[in-house]
N, C-alpha and C positions, 0 to 999 in steps of 0.2 A: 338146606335141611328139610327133608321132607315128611311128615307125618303123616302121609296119609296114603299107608299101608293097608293090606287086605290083611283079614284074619282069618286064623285057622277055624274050621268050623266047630272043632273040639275045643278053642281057646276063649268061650263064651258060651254055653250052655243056656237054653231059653225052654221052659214049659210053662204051661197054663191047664190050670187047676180049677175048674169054675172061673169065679169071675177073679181069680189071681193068679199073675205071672211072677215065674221066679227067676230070675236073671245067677246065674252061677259061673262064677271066675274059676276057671281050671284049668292053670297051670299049677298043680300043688309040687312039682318036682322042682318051682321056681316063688314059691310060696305066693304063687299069682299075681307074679307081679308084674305089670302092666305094658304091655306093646303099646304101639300106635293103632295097629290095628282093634284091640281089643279097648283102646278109649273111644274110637272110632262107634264100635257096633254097639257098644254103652248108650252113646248119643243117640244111635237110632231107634234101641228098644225104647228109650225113651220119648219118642216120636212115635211108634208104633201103642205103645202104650194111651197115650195123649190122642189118639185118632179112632179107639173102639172105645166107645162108653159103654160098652158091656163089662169093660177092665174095671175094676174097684181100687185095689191095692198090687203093689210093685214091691216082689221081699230079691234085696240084694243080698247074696253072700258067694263066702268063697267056697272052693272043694279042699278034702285033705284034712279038713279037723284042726291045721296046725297055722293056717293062716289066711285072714280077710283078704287084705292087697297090700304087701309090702314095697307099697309105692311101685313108681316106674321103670321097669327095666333099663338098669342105667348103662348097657353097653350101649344105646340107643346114642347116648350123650356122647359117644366117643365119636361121631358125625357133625358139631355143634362145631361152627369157625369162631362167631365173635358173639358178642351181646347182641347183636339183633335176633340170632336163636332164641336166644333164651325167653326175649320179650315177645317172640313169639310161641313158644313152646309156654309160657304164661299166661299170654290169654290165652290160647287154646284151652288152656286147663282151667282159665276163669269160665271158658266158655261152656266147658265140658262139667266142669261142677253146678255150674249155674243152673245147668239144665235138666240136672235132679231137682231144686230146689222147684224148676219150673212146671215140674212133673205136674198135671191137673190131678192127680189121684196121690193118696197119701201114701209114701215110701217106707219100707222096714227095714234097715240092716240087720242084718243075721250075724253077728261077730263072735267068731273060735280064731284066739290066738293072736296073732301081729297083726295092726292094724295100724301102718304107719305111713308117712309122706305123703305119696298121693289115694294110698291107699285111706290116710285118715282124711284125705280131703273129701271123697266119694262118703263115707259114712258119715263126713260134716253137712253132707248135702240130704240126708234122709230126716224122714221129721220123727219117726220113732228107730233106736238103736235097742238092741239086745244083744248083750254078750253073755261069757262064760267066766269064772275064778282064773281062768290063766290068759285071756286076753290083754294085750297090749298095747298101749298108743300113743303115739308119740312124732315128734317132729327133728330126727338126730342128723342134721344135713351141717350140723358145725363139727361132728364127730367125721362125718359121712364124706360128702359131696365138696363143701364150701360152699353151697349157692341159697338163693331166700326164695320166698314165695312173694306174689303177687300182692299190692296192695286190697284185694279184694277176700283174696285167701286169709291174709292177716287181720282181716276186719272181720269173717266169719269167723274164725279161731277166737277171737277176745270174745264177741255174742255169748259163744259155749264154753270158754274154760277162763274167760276172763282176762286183761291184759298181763297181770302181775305172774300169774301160772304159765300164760303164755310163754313169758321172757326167760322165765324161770327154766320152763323144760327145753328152751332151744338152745340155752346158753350151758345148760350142763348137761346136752346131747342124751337125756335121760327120759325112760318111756316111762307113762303114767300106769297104775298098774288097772285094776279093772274095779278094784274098789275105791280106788280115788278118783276113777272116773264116772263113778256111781254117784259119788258123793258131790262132786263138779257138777255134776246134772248134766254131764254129758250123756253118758249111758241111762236109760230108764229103768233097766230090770238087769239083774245077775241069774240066770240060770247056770245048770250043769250039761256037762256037754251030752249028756246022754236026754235028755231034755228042751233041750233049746229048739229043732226041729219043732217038737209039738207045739212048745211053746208060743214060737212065732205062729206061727198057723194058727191057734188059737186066737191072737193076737189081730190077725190079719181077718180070717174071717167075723169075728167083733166089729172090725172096724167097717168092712166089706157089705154090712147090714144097716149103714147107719146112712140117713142123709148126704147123698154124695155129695148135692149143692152147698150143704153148710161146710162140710168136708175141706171142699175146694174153696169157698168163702174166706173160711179162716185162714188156710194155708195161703191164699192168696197175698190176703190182707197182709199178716204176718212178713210176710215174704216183702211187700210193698215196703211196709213202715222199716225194715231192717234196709234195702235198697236204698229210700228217701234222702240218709246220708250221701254230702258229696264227699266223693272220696279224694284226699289229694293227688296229683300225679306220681304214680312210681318209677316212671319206665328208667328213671336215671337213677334207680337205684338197682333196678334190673339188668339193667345195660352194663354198669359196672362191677357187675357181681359176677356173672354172664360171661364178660369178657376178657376174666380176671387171671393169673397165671394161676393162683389158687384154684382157682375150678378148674383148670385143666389138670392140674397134679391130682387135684380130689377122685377126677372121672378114673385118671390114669393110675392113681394107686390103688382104687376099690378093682379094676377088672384086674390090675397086678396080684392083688390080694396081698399088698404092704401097707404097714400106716402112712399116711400121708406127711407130707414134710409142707408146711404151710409157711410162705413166706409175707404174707399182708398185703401183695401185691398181685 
């Protein structure tokens, strides 16, 4: 299983605006949702970013109005032989979310509409979120897929929406709406979509004027003392989830476009 795919030059959009880059997911005819490729050049603006200290603030969002990142493109999965895919396509995405969080400059998601799977993973990695009244989020991979997330992903998820919510929304495959995610303290602010643009920018250049070393300081810190947990090992929980006939039927009935017929096995 290979992930490490070229991407389309249109499939990741990058400008810089003074001292702020905006990284933009544009597949909206697939409501952005995420190649290898396009996790891939994620990692590197993030790097590119992290090596000009003229850059202040990083605003993530999607194109299209109608969606952040609707997680992974999952025809991608229909290449996966056993569990060891999966525990790698796991960290990968630990690796890959971590390195928002490692970002030295402070991250914004910009959120209009579904913002789910891996896609909530990526705006679990920003340190300020903004969304809109029709935004959505959520982890539906027992309605979806069959397969789990990483122990690292499930420990950032409990930090923001807390363990009980957690359980709660993956066990009845049901997306949060955007005022309960306001309320959760996951999202910071609810604008309108005809607003949110200014808004963020707003937001960004504020932040862009302030101390960058305290900036980074706290982000740091924060970031350290939330790490400082050991995490227990998951990979055997990965491996068999992974390796499961259920995740194959899941992959194979979302590209059929049939409900899935889940046997526990």
């Amino acid at each position: 299983m290979d992930t490490k795919t070229q991407v389309s030059k249109d499939e990741v959009l990058v400008a810089r605006d003074g001292a702020i880059v905006t990284l933009t997911f544009n597949r909206p005819e697939a409501r952005n949702a995420m190649t290898w490729g396009m996790y891939q050049r994620l990692y590197e603006v993030c790097e590119e970013v992290d090596a000009d200290d003229s850059i202040r603030v990083l605003i993530l969002k999607g194109a299209g109005g109608k969606a952040f990142v609707a997680g992974t493109d999952i025809s991608q999965f229909t290449k996966f032989k056993d569990g060891e895919d999966g525990i790698k396509y796991e960290k990968d995405g630990d690796k890959r979310s971590g390195r928002i969080a490692k970002v030295k400059k402070p991250v914004i998601a910009q959120i209009e509409g579904v913002c789910v799977g891996g896609g909530f993973g990526i705006a679990a990695g920003a340190d300020i979120r903004v969304g809109t009244p029709e935004s959505r989020f959520g982890l539906p991979i027992a309605r979806t897929l069959g397969n789990c997330l990483s122990m690292g992903n499930y420990a950032a998820f409990m930090d923001l929406i807390g363990p009980s919510r957690l359980k709660e929304m993956v066990f009845q495959a049901r997306l949060m709406s955007a005022q309960e995610a306001l309320t959760a303290g996951f999202l910071h602010e609810l604008v309108s979509p005809e607003s949110i643009e200014q808004r963020v920018r707003e937001i960004a250049d504020k932040v862009a004027s302030h101390a960058p070393l305290t900036l980074w300081a706290t982000k740091e810190a924060v970031r350290r003392l939330q790490a400082s947990r050991q995490l227990p090992d998951g990979d055997d929980i990965v491996r068999r989830i992974y390796g499961s006939a259920d995740f194959k039927e899941g992959v194979a009935a979302f590209v059929e476009k049939r409900a899935p017929r889940w046997s526990g096995k």
